[in-house]
N, CA, C and O atoms as a Tinker XYZ file with bonds, in Angstrom:
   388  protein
     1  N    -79.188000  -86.001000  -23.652000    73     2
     2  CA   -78.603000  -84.696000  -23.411000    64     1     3
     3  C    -77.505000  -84.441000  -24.444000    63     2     4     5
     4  O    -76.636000  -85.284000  -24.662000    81     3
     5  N    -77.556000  -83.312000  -25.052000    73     3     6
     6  CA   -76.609000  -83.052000  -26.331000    64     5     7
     7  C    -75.702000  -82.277000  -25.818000    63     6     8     9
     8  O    -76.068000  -81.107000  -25.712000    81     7
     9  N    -73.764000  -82.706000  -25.163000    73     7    10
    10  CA   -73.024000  -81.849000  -25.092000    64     9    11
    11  C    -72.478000  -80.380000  -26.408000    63    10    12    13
    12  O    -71.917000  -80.629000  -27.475000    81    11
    13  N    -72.716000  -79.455000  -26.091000    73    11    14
    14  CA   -71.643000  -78.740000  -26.998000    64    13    15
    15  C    -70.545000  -78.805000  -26.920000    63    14    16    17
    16  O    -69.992000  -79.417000  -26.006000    81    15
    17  N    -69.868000  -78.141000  -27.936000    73    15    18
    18  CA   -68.458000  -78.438000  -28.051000    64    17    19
    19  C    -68.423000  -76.909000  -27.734000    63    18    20    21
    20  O    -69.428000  -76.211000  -27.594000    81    19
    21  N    -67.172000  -76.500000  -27.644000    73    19    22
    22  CA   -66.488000  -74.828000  -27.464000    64    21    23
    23  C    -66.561000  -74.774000  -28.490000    63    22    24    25
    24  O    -66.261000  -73.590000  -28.333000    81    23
    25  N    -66.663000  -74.862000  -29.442000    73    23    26
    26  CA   -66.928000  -74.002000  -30.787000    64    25    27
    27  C    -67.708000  -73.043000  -31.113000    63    26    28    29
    28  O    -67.519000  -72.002000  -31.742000    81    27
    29  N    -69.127000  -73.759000  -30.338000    73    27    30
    30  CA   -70.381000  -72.888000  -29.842000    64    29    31
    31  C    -70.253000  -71.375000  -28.871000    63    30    32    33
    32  O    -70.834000  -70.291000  -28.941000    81    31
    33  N    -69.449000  -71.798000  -28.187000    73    31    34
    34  CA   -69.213000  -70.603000  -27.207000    64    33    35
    35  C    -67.968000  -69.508000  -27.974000    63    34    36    37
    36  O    -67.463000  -68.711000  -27.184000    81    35
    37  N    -67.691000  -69.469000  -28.788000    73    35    38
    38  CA   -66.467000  -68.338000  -29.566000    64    37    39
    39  C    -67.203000  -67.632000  -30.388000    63    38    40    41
    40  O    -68.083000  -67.859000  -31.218000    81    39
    41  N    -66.477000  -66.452000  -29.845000    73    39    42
    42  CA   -66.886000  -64.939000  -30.526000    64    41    43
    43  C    -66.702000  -65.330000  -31.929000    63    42    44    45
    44  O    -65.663000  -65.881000  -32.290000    81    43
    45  N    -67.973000  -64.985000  -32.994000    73    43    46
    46  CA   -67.482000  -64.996000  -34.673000    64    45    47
    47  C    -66.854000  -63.460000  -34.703000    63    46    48    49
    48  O    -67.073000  -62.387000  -34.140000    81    47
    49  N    -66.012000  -63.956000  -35.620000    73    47    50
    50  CA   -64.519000  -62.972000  -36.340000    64    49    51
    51  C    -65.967000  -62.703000  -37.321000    63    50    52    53
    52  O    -66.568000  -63.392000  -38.145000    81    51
    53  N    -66.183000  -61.151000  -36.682000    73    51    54
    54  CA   -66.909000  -60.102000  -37.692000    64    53    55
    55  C    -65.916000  -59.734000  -39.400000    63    54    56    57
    56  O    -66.262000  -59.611000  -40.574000    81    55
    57  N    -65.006000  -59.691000  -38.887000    73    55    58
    58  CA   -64.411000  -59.346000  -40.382000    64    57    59
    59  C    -64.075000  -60.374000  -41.318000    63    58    60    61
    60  O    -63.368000  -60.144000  -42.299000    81    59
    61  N    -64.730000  -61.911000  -40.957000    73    59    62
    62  CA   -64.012000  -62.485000  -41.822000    64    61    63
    63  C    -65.437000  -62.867000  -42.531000    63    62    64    65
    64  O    -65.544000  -63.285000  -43.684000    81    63
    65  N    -66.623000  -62.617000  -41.518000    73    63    66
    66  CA   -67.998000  -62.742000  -41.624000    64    65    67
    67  C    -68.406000  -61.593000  -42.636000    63    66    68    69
    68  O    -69.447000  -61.809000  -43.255000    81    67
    69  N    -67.829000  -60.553000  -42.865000    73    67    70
    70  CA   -68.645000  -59.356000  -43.784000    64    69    71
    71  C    -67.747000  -58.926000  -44.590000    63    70    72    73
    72  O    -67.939000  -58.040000  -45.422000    81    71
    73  N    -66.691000  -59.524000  -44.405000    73    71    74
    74  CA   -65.792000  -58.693000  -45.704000    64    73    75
    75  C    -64.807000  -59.854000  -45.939000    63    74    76    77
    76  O    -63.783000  -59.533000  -46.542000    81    75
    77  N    -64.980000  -61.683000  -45.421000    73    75    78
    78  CA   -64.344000  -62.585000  -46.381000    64    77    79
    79  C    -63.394000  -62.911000  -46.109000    63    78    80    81
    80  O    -63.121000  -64.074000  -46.406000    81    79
    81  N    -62.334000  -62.071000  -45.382000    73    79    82
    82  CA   -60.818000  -62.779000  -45.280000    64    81    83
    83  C    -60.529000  -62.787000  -43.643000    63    82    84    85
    84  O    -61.472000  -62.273000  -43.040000    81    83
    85  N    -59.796000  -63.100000  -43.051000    73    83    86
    86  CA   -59.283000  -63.306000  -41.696000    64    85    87
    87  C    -58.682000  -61.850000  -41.238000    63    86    88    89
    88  O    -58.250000  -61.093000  -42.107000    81    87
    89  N    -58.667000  -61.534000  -40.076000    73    87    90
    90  CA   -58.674000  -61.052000  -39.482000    64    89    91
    91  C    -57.291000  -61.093000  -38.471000    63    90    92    93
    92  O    -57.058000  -62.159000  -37.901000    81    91
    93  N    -56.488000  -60.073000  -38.278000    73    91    94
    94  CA   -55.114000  -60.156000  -37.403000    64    93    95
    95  C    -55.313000  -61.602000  -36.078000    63    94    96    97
    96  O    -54.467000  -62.493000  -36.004000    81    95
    97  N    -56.340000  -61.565000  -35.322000    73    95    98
    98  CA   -56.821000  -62.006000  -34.188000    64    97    99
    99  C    -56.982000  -63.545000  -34.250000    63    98   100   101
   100  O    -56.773000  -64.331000  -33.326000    81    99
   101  N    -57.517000  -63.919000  -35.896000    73    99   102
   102  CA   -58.523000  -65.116000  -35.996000    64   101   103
   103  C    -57.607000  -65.959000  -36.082000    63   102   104   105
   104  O    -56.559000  -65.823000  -36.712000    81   103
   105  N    -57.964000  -66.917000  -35.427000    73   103   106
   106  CA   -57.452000  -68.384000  -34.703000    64   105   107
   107  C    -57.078000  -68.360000  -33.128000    63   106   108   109
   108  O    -56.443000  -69.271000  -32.597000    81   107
   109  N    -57.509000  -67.297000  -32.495000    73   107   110
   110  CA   -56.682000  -66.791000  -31.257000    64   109   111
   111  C    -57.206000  -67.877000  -30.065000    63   110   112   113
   112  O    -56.586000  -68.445000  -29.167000    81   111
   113  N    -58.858000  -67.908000  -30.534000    73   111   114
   114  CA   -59.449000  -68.126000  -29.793000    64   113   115
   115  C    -59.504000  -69.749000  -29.408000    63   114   116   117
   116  O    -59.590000  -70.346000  -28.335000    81   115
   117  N    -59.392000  -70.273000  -31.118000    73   115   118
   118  CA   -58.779000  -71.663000  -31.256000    64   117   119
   119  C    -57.757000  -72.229000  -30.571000    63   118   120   121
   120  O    -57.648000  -73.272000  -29.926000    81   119
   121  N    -57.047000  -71.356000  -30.830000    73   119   122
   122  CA   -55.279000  -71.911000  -30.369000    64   121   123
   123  C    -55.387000  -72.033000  -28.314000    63   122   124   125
   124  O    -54.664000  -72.725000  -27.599000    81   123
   125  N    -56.412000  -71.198000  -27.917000    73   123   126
   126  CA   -56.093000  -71.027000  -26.656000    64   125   127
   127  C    -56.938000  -72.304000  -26.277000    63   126   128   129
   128  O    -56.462000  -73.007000  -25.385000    81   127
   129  N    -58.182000  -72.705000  -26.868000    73   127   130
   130  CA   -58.925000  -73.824000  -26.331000    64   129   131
   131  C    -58.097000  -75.207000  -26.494000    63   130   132   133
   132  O    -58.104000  -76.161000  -25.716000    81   131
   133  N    -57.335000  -75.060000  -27.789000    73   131   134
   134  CA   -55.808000  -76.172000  -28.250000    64   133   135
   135  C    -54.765000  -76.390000  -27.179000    63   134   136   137
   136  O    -54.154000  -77.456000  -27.101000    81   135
   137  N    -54.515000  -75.144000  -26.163000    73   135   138
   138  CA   -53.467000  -75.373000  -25.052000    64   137   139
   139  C    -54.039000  -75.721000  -23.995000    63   138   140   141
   140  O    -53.437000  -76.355000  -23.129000    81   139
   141  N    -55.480000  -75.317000  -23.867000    73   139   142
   142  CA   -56.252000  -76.280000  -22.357000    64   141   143
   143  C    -56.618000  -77.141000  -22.913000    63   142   144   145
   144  O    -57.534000  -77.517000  -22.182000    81   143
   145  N    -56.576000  -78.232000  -24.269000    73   143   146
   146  CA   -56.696000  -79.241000  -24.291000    64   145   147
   147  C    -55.034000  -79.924000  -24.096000    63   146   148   149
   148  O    -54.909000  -81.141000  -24.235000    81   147
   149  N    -54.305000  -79.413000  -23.904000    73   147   150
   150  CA   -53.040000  -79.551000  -23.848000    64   149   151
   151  C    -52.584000  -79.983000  -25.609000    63   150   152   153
   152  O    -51.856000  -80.950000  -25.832000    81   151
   153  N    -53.074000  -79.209000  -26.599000    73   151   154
   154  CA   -52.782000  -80.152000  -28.110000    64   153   155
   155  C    -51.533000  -78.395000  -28.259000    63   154   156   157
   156  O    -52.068000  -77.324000  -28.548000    81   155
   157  N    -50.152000  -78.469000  -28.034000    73   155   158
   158  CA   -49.269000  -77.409000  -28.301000    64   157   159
   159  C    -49.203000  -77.125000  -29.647000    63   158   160   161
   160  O    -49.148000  -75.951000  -30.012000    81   159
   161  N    -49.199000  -78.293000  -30.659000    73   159   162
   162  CA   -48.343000  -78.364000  -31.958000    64   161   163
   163  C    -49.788000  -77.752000  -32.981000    63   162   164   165
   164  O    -49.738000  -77.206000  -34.083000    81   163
   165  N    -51.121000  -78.117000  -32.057000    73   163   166
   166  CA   -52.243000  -77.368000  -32.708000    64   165   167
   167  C    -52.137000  -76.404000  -32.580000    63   166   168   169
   168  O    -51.849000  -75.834000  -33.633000    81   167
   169  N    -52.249000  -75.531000  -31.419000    73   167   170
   170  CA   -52.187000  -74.278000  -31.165000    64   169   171
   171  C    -51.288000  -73.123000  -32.080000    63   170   172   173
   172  O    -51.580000  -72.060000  -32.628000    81   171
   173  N    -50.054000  -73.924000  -31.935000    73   171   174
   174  CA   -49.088000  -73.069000  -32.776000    64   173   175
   175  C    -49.887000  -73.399000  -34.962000    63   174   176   177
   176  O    -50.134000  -72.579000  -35.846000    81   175
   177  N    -49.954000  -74.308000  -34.943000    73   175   178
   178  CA   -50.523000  -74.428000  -36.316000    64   177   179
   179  C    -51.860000  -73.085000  -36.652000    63   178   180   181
   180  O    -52.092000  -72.447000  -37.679000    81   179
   181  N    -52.455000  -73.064000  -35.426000    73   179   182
   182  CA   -53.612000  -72.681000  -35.919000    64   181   183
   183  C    -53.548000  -70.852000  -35.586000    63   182   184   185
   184  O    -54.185000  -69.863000  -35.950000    81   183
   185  N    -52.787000  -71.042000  -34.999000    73   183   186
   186  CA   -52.174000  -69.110000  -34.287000    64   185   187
   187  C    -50.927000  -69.226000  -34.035000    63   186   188   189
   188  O    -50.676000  -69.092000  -32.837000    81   187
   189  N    -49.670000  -69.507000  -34.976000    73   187   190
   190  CA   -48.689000  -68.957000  -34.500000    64   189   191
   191  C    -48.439000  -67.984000  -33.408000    63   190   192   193
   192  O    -47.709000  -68.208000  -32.442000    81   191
   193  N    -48.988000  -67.068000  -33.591000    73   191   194
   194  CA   -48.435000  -65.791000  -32.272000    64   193   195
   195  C    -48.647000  -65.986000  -31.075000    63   194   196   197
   196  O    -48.707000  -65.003000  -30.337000    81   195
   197  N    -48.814000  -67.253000  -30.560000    73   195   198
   198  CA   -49.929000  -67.754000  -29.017000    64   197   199
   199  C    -48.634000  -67.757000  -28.000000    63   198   200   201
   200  O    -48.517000  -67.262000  -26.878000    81   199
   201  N    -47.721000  -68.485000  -28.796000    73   199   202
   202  CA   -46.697000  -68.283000  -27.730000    64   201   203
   203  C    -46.121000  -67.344000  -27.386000    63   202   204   205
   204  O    -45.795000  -67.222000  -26.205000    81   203
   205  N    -45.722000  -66.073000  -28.647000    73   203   206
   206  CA   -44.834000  -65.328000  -28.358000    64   205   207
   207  C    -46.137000  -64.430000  -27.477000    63   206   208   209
   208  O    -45.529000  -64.137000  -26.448000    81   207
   209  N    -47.508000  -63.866000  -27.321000    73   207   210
   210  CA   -48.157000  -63.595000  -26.743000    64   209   211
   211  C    -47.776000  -64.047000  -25.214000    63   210   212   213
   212  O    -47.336000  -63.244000  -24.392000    81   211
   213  N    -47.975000  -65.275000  -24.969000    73   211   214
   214  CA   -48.132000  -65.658000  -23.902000    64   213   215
   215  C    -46.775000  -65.349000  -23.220000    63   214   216   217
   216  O    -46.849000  -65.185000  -22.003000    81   215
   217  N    -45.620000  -65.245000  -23.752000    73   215   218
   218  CA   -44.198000  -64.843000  -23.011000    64   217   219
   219  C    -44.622000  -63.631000  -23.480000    63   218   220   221
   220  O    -43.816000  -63.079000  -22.731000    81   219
   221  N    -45.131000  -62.736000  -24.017000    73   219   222
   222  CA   -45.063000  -61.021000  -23.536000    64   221   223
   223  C    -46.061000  -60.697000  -22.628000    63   222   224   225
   224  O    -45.910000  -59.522000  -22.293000    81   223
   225  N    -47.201000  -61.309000  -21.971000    73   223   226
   226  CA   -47.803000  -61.153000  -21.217000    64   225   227
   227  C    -47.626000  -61.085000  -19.753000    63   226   228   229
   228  O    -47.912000  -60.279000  -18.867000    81   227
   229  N    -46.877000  -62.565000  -19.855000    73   227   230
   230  CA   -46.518000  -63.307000  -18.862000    64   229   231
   231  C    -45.232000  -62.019000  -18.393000    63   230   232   233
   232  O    -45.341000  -61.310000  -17.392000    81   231
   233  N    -44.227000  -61.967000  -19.243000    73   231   234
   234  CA   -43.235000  -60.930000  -18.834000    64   233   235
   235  C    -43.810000  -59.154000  -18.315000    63   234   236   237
   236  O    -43.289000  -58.229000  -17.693000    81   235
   237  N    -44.854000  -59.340000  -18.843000    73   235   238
   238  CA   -45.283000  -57.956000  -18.538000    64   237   239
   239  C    -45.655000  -57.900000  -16.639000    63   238   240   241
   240  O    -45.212000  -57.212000  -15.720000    81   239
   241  N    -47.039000  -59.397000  -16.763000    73   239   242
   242  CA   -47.506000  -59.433000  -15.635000    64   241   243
   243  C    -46.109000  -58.908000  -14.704000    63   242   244   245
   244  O    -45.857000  -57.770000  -14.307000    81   243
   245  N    -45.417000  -60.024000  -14.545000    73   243   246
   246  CA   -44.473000  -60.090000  -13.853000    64   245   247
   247  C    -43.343000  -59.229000  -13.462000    63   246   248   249
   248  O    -42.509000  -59.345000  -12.564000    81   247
   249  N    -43.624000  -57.902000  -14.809000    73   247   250
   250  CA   -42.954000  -56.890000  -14.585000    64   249   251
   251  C    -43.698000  -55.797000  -13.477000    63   250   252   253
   252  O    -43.081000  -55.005000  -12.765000    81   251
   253  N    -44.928000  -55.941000  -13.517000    73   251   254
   254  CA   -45.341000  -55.342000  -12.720000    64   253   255
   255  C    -44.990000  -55.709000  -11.381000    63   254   256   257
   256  O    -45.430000  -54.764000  -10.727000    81   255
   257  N    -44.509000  -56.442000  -10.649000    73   255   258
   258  CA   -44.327000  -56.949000   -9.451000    64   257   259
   259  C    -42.820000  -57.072000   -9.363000    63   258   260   261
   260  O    -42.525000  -56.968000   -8.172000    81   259
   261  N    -41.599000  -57.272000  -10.202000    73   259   262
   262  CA   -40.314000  -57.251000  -10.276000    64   261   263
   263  C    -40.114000  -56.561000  -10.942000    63   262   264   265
   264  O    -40.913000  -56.278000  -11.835000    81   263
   265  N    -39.070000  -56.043000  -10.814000    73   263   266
   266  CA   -37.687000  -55.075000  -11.563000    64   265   267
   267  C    -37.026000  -55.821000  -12.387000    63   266   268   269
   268  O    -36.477000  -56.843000  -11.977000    81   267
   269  N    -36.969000  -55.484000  -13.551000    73   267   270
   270  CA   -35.825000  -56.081000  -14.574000    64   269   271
   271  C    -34.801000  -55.334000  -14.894000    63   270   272   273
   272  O    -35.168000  -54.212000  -15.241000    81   271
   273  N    -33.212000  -55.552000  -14.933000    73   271   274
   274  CA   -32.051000  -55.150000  -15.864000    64   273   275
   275  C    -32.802000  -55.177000  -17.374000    63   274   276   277
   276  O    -33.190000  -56.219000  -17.904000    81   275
   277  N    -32.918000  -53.991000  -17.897000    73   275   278
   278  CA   -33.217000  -53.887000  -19.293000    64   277   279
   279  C    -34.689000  -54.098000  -19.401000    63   278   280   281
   280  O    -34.938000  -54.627000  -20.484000    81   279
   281  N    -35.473000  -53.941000  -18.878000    73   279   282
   282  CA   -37.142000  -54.351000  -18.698000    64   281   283
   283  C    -37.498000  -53.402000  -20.112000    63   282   284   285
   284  O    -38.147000  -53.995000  -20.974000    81   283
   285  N    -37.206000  -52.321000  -20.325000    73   283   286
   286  CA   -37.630000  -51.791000  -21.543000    64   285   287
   287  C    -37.329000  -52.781000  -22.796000    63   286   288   289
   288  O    -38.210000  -53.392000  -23.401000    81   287
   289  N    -36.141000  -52.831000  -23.042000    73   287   290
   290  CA   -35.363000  -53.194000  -24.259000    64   289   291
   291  C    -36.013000  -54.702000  -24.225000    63   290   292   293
   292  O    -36.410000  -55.000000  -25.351000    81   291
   293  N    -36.208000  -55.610000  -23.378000    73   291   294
   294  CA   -36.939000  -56.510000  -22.983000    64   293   295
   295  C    -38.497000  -56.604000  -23.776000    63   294   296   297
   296  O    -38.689000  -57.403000  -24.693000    81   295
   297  N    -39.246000  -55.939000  -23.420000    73   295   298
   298  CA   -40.409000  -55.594000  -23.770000    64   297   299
   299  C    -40.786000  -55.150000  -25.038000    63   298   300   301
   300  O    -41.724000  -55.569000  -25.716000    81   299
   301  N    -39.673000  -53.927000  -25.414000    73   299   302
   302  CA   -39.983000  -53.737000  -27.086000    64   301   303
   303  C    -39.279000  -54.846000  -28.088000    63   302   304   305
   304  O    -39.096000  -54.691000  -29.295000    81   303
   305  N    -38.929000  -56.007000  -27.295000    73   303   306
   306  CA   -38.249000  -57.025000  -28.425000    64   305   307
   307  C    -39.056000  -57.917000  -28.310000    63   306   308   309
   308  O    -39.137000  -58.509000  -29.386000    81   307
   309  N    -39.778000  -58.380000  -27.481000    73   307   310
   310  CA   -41.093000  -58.811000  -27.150000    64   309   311
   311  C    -42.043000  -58.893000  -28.148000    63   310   312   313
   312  O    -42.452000  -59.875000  -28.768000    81   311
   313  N    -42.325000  -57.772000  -28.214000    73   311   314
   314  CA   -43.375000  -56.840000  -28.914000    64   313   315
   315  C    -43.302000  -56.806000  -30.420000    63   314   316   317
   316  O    -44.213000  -56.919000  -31.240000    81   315
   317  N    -42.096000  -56.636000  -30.583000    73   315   318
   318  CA   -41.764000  -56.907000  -32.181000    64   317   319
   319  C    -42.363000  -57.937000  -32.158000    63   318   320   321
   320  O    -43.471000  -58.200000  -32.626000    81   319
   321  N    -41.257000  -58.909000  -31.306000    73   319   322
   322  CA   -42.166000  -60.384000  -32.225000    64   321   323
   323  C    -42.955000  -61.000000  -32.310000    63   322   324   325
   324  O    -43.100000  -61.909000  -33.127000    81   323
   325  N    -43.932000  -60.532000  -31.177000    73   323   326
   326  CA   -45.167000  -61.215000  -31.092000    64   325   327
   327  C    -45.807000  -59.755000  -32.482000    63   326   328   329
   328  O    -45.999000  -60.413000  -33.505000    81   327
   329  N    -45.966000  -59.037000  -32.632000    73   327   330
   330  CA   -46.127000  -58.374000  -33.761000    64   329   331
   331  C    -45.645000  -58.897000  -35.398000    63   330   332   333
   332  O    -46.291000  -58.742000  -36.434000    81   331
   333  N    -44.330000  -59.540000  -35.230000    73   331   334
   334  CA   -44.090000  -60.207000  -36.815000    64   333   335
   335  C    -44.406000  -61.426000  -36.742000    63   334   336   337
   336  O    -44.036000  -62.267000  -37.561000    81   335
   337  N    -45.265000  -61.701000  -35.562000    73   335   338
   338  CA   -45.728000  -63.305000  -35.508000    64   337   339
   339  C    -47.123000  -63.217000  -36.196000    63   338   340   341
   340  O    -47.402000  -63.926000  -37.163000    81   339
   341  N    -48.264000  -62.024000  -35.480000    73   339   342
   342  CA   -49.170000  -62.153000  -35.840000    64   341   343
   343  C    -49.249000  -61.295000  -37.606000    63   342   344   345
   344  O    -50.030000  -61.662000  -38.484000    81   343
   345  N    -48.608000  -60.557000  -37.700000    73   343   346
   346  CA   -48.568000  -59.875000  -38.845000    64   345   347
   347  C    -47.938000  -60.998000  -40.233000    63   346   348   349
   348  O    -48.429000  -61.055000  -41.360000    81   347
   349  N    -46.783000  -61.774000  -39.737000    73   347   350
   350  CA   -47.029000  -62.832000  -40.487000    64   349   351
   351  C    -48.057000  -63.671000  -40.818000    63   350   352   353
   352  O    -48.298000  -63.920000  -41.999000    81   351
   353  N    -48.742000  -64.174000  -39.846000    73   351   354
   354  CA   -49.472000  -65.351000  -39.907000    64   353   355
   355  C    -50.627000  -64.483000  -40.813000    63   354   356   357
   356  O    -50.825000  -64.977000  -41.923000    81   355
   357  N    -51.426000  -63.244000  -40.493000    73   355   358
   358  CA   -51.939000  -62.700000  -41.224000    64   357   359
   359  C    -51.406000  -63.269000  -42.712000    63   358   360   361
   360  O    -51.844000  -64.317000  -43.187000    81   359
   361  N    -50.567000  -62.572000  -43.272000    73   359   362
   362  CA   -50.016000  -62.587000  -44.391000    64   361   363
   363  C    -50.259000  -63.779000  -45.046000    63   362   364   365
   364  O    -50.900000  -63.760000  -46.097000    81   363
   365  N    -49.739000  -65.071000  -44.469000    73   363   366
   366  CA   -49.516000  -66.316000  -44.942000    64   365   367
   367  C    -51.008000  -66.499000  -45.141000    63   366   368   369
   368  O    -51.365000  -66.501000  -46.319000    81   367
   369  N    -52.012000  -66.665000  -44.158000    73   367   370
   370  CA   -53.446000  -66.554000  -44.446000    64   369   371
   371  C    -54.109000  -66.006000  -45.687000    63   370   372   373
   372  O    -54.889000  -66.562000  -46.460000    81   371
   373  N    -53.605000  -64.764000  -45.695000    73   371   374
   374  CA   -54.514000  -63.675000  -46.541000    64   373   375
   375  C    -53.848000  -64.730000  -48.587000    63   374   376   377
   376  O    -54.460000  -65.166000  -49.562000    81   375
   377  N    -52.416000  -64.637000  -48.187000    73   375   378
   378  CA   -52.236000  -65.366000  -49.204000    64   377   379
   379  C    -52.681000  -66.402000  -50.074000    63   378   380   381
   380  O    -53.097000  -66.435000  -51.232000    81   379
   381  N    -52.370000  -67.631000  -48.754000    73   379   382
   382  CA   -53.094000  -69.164000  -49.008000    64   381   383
   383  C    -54.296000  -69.290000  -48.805000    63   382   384   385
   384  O    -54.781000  -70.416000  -48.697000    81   383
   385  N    -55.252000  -67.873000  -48.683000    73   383   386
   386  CA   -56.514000  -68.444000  -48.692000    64   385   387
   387  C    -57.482000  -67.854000  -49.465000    63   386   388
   388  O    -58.617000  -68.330000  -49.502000    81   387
């Protein structure tokens, strides 16, 4: 019996497939199979933005059910950085590769 690996099961990154370079998204999918293997220091290597994602999510969920002092100002600082996380990592990619 031949196990697969999860590699098999991930969506291919159409844009890196027809036009060559990576894609805002690509490694996302990596990095998340890296934290249910519990490997952190992969995850962040391979998608920086996983964490700051996962604390704007997580803060969002949770906004829906609690009230925050400052929940806006909260959220759009959030947002930045999970935005100059992935917009970096883009960058560094598109560069070094």
């Amino acid at each position: 019996m031949i196990i697969q690996g999860i590699d098999d099961y991930m969506l291919p990154c159409l844009t890196k497939k027809y036009l060559g370079f990576d894609c805002l998204g690509c490694g996302m999918q990596r990095a998340a199979a890296f934290l249910f293997k519990g490997e952190f220091v992969a995850a962040f290597k391979m998608y920086p933005a996983i964490y700051p994602l996962i604390v704007l999510v997580f803060f969002l969920g949770l906004n829906m059910f609690l009230e925050f002092k400052h929940s806006e100002k909260i959220k759009i600082i959030l947002i930045l950085i999970t935005i100059i996380f992935i917009v970096g990592n883009f960058l560094i990619k598109l560069y070094y590769h």
